[in-house]
N, C-alpha and C positions, 0 to 999 in steps of 0.2 A: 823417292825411296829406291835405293839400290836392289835389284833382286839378289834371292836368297839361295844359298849354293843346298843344292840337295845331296845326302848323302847316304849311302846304305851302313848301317851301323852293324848288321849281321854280316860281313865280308865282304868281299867283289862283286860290284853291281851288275846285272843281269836281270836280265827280262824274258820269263819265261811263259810260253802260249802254250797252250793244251786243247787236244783236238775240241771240246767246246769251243772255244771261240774259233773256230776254221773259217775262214771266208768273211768274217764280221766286217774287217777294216781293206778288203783288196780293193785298190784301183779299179775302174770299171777296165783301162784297158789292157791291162792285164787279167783283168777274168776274160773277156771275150778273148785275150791270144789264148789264155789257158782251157779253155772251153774246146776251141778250133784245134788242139793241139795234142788233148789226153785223151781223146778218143778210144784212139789204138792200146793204152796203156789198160786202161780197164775191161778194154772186151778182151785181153789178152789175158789175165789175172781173173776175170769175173771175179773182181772184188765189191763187196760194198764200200760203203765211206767207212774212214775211219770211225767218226761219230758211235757207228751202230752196229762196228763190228767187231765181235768177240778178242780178245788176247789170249795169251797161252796160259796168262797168269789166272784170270776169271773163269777158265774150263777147266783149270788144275792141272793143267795136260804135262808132261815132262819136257823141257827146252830139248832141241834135238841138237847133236854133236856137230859142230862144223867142224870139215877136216880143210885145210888151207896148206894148196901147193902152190910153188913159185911160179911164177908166170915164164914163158918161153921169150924169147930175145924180142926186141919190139911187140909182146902183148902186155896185157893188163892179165895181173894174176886173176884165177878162176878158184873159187869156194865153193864146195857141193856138203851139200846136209844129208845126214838120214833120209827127213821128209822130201817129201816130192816136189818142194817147189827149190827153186835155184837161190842161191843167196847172192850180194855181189861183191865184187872184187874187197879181200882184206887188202887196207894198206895201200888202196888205189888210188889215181890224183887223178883228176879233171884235165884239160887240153894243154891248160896252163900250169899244174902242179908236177912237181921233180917227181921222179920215185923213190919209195917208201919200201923200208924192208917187212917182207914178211913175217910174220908172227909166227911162232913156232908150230911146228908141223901138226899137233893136234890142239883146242885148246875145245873148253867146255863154253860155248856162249849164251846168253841172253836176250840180246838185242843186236840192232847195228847202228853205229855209230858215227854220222857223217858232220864234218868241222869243215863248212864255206869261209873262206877267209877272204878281208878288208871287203865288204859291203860298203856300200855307203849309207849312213845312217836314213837315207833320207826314202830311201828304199826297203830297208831291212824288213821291217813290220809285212809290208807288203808280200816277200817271199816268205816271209814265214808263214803266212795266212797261206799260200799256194802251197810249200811244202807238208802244211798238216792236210791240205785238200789233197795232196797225192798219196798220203800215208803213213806221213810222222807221225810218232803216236807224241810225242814233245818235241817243242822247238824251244831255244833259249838265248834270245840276242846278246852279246856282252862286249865288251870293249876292244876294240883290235889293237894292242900295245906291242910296241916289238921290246925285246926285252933291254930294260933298261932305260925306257922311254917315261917319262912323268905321269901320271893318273890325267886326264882331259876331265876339267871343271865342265859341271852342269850347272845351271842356274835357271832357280824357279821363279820365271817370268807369268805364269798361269798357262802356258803352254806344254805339251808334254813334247818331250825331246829326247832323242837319242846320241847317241853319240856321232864325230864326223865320220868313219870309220866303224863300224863293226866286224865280227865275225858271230856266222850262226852254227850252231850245235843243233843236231837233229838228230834225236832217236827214232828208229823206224823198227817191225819187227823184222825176226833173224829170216824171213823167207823174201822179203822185199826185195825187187829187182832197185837199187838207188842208183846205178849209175842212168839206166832209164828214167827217173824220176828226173835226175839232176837235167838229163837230158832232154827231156819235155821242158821242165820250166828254163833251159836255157832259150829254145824256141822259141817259148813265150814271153821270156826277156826280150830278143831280139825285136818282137812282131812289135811289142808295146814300148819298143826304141829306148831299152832300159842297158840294151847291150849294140855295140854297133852290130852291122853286118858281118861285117871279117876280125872281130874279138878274137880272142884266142879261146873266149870260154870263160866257166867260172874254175877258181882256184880251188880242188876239195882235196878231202884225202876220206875213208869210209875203212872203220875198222870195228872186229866184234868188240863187244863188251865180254869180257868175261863174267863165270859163275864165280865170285869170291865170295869171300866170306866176310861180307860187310859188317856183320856187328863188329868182328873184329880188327877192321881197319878203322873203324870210328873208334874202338875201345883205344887202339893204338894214337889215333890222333890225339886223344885227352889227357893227357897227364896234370900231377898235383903245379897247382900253379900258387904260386906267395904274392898276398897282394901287400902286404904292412910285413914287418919282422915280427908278428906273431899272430897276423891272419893267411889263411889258405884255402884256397877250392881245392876240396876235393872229389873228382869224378865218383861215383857210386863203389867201381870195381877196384878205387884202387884203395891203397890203406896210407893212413898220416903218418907225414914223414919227422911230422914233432907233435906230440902225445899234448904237449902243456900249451899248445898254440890254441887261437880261437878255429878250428877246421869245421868247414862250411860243404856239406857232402853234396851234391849237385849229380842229376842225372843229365848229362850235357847234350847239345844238341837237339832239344826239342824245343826249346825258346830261347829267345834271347835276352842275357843275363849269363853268362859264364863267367865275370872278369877277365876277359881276355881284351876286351873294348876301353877306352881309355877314359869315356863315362860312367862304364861300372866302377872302374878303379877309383874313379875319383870320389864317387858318391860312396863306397866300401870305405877307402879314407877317411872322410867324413864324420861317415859315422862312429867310426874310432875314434875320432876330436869329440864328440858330442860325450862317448862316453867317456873319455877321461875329463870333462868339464862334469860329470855326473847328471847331463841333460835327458839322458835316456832312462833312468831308474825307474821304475813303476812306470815308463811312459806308452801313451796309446800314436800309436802308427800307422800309418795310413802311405801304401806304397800303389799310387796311381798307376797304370800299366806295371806291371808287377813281373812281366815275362815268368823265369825260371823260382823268381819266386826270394833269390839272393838276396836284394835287398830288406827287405821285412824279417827273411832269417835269421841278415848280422845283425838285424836292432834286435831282435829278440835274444840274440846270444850276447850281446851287450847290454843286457838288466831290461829292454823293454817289457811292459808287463802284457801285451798283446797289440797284434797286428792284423790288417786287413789289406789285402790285395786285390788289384782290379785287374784285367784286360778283357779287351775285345776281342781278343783268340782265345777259343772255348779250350783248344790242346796247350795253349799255354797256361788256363785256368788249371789244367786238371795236372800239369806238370809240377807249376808251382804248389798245387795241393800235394803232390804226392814226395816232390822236393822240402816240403814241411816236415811231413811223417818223415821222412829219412833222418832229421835232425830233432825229432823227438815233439814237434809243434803237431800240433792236429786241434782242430776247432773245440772249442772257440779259440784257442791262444792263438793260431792262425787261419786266419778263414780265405779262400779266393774265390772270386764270382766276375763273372763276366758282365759287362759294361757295354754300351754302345758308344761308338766312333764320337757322336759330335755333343754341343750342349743341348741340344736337344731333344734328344731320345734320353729315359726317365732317367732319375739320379739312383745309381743303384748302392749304393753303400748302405744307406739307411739301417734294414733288417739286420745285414752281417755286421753292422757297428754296434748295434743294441745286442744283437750276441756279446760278441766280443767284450762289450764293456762287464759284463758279468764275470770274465774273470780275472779284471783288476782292480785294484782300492787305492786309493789313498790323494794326494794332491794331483796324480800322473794319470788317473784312469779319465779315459772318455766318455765326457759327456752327450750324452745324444738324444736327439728327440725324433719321433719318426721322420722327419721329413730332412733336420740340419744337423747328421751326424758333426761331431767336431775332434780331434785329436791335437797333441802336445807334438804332433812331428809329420810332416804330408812331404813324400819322396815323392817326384814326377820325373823318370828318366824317358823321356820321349821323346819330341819331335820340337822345332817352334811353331810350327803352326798349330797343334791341339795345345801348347800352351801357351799361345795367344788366346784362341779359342776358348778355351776354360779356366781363364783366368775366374769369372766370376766364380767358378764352383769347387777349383782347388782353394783358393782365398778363404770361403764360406768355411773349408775342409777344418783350417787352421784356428785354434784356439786362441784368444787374444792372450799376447805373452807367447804363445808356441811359435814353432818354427817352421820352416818355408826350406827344402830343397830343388833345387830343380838343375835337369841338366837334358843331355841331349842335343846341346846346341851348340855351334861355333863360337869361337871368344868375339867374332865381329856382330853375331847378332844379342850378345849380352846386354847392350845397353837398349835392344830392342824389348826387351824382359823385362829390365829392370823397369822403364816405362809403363810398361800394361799392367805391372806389381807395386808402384810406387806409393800407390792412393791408400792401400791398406796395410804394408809394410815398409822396415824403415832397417838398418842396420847392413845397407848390403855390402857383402864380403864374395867378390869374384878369384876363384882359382884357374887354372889351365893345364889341363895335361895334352901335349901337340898342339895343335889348332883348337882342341874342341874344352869348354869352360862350364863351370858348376857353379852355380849361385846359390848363397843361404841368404836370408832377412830372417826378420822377427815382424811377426805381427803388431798390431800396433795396438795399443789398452786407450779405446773410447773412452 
């Protein structure tokens, strides 16, 4: 069997550590150079570890103003804060990095900001484990692409991998000495023969974050998006830009399900075939990993007579519940409940189906009994491997006669699907939008 390409279907793949796991996965010889080496760095700061020690955020305290002046002719610019402790260089670069312009003369910060560029994957994890032991409060691996260069294929062999190439992102707080930090574990790259002798260094660059006004750059990121010529997401804040369309009102960004992905669209599509084929009329639904909640929505805004939503993220449970009420669904019409990860851990639809069934009638409502809920329609926009995995328990989901979608998955591992589905369903119909492919069947009538 060919291994299977992994992919992040929430954006740009990135690997982000948080001071919990600090030190989990380091090299032994790299902790010993970093041991032999940070000494000086903490009896100078008398800082605790990060782990255990306070941010400005959890004490409520007010971020203090860095003011940032240009550095003099061969120095590295200098940052001084209100507070007492020294911040370091805005817009500074490593032995190896160009210089970087200055940020405007005063700006209000947050944090600080340090981007290591071209790691080698093979390494990466490792500094980041060091970086959070010196004081990042977040580190986040992600792809080192120069612009205009291909996406590099991962592939899921049972191994975890990185990319050949990284670059890391490190948040520290705004009073952190980093060019110090970067400076210890360059040390200790060296000792633990991770850098030569005479390197030039690591390549960074370290700049504030500023205080913006994030809600409103996410609001700004979300606009009305048309998925069909007469369906539309629409964010919360904004208003529909055609009154007579099916518009789908979405709080974005807290799960994933905005149709912006080329699996939502497809399964969103879909559903619009179903309903102009009059498949969804009175029909009960059942949307597996349910993220923002969208899909169970448009079936219910296409005559489903109620729906039920699973995920394993409790913020995504409560998203998609609250992405209900915004389009007028609230329990039992849509119910969502959190689920565990694998086939193992309990079946949890049961109770919210036997809701659910109660508020609809006729050939389309769902039948259920406490233990083998069953529905006329079972969405799974996930992964292939949980639906490899639960093939037994989406199958069971489905009514004999009802229908089967599933998606989430490459057009190459389609025929790996249709395989693990084949014993119980029969009629399969593969679409593709880009690389990535949506499968319907029918159940099959014993």
């Amino acid at each position: 069997m060919q291994p299977q390409q992994l992919r992040n279907q929430a954006g740009p793949r990135r690997k982000l550590r948080r001071p919990n796991c600090a030190c989990a996965r380091q090299t032994p010889s790299i902790v010993v150079a970093l041991h032999s080496t940070s000494r000086q760095l903490y009896r100078s700061h008398a800082r605790a570890p990060m782990d255990s020690a306070p941010t400005f955020a959890s004490l409520g305290l007010r971020l203090p103003v860095a003011t940032v002046t240009a550095p003099a002719a061969g120095r590295r610019a200098v940052t001084t804060t209100t507070a007492a402790a020294a911040v370091p260089p805005s817009g500074s670069a490593g032995a190896s990095g160009g210089g970087v312009s200055p940020p405007p003369a005063e700006i209000e910060a947050t944090c600080l900001r340090c981007v290591i560029s071209a790691i080698s994957g093979a390494i990466a994890d490792d500094i980041s484990d060091v970086l959070l032991s010196l004081g990042a409060q977040s580190v986040v691996v992600q792809e080192h692409r120069p612009e205009g260069a291909p996406e590099q294929e991962i592939f899921d062999d049972g191994v975890s991998k990185l990319w050949d190439v990284c670059d890391i992102v490190a948040h520290f707080p705004l009073e952190a000495d980093v060019d110090s930090c970067l400076a210890l574990l360059e040390d200790a790259m060296r000792e633990a023969a991770m850098l030569q002798p005479d390197s030039a260094g690591l390549v960074y660059t370290t700049s504030p974050v500023a205080n913006e006004s994030w809600v409103e750059q996410i609001k700004a990121s979300y606009v009305p998006l048309q998925i069909t010529q007469d369906m539309w997401i629409i964010p919360e804040w904004s208003e529909p830009l055609d009154l007579t369309a099916t518009n789908i009102t979405l709080q974005p960004g807290v799960a994933f399900g905005t149709g912006e992905h080329p699996t939502t669209r497809m399964c969103l599509r879909e559903l619009r075939v179903l309903a102009d084929a009059g498949r969804l009329r009175r029909a009960s639904v059942c949307d597996y990993g349910t993220g923002s909640g969208v899909l169970a929505i448009a079936a219910l805004k296409y005559g489903a007579a109620s729906a039920v939503g699973t995920d394993i993220d409790l913020l995504a449970v409560k998203a998609a519940q609250r992405n209900g009420a915004l389009n007028g669904y609230e329990p039992p019409a849509f119910t969502a409940l959190q689920c565990g990860a694998g086939i193992d851990d309990p079946e949890p639809i049961a109770a919210a189906a036997a809701a659910a069934s109660g508020s609809s009638s006729g050939s389309g409502s769902s039948s259920s009994t406490a233990t083998t809920p069953t529905f006329d329609l079972v969405v799974a926009n996930i992964l292939r491997g949980p639906l490899v995995e639960l093939q037994g328990r989406l199958s069971g989901y489905v009514k004999p006669g009802g229908l089967l979608m599933l998606s989430g998955i490459l057009y190459e591992q389609a025929a790996e699907i249709q395989a693990a589905y084949g014993g119980d369903f029969q009629d399969f119909v593969v679409k593709t939008d880009q690389q990535w492919a949506v499968i319907t069947a029918v159940k099959k009538r014993r």
